[in-house]
C-alpha positions as CSV (number, residue, x, y, z in Angstrom):
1,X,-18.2,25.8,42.4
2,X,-17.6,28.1,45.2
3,X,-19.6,30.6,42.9
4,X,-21.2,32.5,45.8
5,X,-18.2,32.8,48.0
6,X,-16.3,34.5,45.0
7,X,-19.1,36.6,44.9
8,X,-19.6,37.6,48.1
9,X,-15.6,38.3,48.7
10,X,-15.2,40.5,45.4
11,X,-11.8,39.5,46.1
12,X,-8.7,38.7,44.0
13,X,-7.2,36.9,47.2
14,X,-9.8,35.6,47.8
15,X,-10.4,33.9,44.6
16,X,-6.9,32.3,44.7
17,X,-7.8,31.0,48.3
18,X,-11.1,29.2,47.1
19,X,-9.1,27.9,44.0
20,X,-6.5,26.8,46.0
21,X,-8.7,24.7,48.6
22,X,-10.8,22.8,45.5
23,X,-7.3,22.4,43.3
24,X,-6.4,20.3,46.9
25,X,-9.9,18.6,47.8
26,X,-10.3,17.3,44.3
27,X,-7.2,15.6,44.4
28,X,-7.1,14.3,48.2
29,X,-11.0,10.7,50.4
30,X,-15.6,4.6,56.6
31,X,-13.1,3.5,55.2
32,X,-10.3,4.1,57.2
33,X,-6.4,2.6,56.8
34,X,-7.8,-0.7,57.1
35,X,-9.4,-0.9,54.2
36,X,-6.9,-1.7,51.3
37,X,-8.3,-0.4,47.9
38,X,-7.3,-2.5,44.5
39,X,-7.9,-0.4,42.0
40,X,-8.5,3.6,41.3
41,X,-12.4,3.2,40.7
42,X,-13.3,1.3,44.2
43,X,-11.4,3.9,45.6
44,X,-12.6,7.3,44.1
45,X,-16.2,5.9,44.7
46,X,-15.6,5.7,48.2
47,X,-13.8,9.3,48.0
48,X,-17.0,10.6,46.3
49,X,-19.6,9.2,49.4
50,X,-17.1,11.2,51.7
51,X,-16.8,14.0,49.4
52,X,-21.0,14.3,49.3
53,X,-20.9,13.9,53.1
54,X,-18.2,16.5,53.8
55,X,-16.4,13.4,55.9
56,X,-12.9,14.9,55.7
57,X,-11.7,12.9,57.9
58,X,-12.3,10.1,55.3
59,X,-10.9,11.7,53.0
60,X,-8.1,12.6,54.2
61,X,-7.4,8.9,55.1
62,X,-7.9,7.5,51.7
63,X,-5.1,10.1,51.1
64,X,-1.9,8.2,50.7
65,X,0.3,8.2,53.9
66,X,3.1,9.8,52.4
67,X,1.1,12.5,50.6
68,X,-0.9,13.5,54.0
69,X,2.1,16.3,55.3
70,X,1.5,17.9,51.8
71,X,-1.6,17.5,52.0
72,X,-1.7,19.1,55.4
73,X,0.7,22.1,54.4
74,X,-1.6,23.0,51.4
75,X,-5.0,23.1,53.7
76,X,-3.5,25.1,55.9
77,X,-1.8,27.7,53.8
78,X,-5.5,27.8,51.9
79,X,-7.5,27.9,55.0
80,X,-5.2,30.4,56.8
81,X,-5.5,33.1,54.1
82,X,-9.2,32.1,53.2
83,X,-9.6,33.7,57.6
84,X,-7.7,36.1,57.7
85,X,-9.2,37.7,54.1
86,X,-13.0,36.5,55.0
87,X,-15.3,39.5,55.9
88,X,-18.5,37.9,56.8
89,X,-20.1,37.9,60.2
90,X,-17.8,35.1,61.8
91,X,-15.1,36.1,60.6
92,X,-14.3,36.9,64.2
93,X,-14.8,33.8,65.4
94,X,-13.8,31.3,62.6
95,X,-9.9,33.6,63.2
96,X,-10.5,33.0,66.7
97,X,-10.8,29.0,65.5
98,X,-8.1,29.0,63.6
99,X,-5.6,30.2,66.1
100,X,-7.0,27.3,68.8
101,X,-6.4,24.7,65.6
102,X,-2.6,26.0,65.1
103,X,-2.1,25.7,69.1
104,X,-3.6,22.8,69.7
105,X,-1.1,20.9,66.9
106,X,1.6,22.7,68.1
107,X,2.1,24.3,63.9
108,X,4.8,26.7,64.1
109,X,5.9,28.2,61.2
110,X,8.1,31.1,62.4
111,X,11.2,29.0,61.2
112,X,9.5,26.9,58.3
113,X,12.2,27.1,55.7
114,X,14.9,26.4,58.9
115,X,17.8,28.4,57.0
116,X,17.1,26.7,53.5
117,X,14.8,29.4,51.4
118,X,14.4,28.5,47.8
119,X,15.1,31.7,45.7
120,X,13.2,31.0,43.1
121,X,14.2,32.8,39.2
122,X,12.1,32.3,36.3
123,X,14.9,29.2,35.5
124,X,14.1,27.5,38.7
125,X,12.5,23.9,37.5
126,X,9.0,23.1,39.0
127,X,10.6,19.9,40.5
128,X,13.4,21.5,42.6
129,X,10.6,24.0,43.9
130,X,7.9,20.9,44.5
131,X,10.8,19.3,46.1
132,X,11.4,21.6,48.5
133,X,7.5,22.7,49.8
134,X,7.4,18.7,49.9
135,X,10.6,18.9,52.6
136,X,9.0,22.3,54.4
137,X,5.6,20.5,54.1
138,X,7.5,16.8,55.6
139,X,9.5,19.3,58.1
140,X,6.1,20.9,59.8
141,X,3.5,18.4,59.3
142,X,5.1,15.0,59.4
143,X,4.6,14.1,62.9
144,X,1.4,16.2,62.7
145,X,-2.3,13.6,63.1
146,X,-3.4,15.1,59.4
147,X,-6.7,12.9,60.0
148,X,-7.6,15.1,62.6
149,X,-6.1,18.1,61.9
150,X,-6.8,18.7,58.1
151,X,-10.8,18.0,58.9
152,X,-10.4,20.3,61.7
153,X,-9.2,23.0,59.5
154,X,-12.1,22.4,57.0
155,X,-14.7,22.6,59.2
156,X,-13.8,26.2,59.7
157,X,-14.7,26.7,56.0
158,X,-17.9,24.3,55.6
159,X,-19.5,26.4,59.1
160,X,-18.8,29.6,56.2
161,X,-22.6,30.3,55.3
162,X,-21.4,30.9,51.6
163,X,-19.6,27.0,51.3
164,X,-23.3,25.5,52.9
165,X,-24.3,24.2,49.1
166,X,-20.3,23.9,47.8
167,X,-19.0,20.6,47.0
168,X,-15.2,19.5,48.1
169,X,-14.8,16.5,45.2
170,X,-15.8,16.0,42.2
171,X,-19.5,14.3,41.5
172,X,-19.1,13.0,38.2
173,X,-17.8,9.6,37.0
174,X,-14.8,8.5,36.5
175,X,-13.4,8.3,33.3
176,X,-10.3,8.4,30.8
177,X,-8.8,5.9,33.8
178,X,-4.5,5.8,32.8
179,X,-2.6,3.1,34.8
180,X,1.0,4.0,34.3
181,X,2.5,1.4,37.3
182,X,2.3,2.7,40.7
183,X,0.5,5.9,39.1
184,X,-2.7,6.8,37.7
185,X,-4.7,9.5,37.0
186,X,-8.5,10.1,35.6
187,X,-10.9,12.9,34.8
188,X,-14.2,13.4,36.5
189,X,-16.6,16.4,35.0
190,X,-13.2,17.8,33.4
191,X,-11.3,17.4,36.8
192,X,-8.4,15.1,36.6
193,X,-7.9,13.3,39.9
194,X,-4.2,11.6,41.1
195,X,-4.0,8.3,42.9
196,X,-0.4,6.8,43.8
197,X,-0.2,2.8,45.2
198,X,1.5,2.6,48.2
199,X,2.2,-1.3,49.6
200,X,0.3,-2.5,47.3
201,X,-3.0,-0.4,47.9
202,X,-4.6,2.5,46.1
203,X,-4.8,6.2,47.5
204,X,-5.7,9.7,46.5
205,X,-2.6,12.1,46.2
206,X,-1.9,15.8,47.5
207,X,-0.7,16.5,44.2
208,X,-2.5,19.4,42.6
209,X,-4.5,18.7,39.2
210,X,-4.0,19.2,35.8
């Protein structure tokens, strides 16, 4: 996947970007709120007709409410570096996008870390630092409408001529299905995919895979 983007960008940043938006659209997915999923399986296969369709905005809503700010946070940071590193003929324009995205949502991140910067030693554990991009990502994107403003930012990147054949989830079935009570996780062509219940209904998390 993204196989001719990395090729065309010959790019070590660039590679990172890419990686970085799949790690997050595998795991993010009409439904809409209303619908109230039961179980991981109706939900992924609804994630999977939005995935096909590039209908972000569906996905992003079959994300689980609490996960959206993160989820928000980590398309930004990906889409933000994936502009200001692209080099093809739009690039331009698709900045110029960008910038009208930021302003429109009022995202300011001058002050993100508001006087609280983790410094982060090889000791650090990997839940003090997810704790605190979760409270940066709750900070700048919590009162932020992710289900119009994360499919805003990814239209910048499906209007890339190299992302016209790239998927955004996972097109295999579900399989290796783990319950573990309000958790569960599952693997889809060697992807494993999150979900989290939330009042009693099933959703996709921002968490990145396995």
């Amino acid at each position: 996947m993204f196989e001719k983007m990395i090729q065309v960008s010959g790019s070590r940043w660039r590679y990172f970007v890419i990686s970085f938006i799949i790690i997050f659209w595998f795991t993010a997915a009409s439904a809409g709120d209303s619908v109230c999923h039961k179980s991981p399986q109706s939900l992924f296969k609804v994630a999977q007709e939005a995935g096909a369709k590039k209908d972000f905005g569906t996905l992003t809503k079959l994300t689980a409410p609490t996960e959206r700010p993160m989820l928000a946070l980590s398309t930004d940071m990906a889409v933000g570096m994936l502009v200001e590193f692209y080099e093809g003929e739009k690039a331009p324009a698709l900045k110029k996008k960008y910038e009208e995205i930021q302003n429109k949502y009022g995202i300011k991140k001058k002050d993100e870390d508001d006087g609280e910067k983790l410094h982060v030693t090889k000791d650090t554990p990997q839940d003090v630092i997810d704790a605190h991009i979760r409270k940066r990502a709750n900070r700048l994107y919590g009162e932020v409408d992710a289900v119009k403003y994360v499919p805003a930012l990814m239209e910048i990147v499906v209007n890339m001529p190299e992302m016209a054949d790239q998927s955004f989830f996972p097109k295999e079935k579900l399989a290796d299905l783990k319950i573990d009570g309000d958790r569960a996780t599952g693997k889809s062509g060697g992807k494993t995919v999150s979900f989290i219940r939330e009042g009693g209904c099933w959703y996709l998390t921002a968490d990145v895979m396995d």
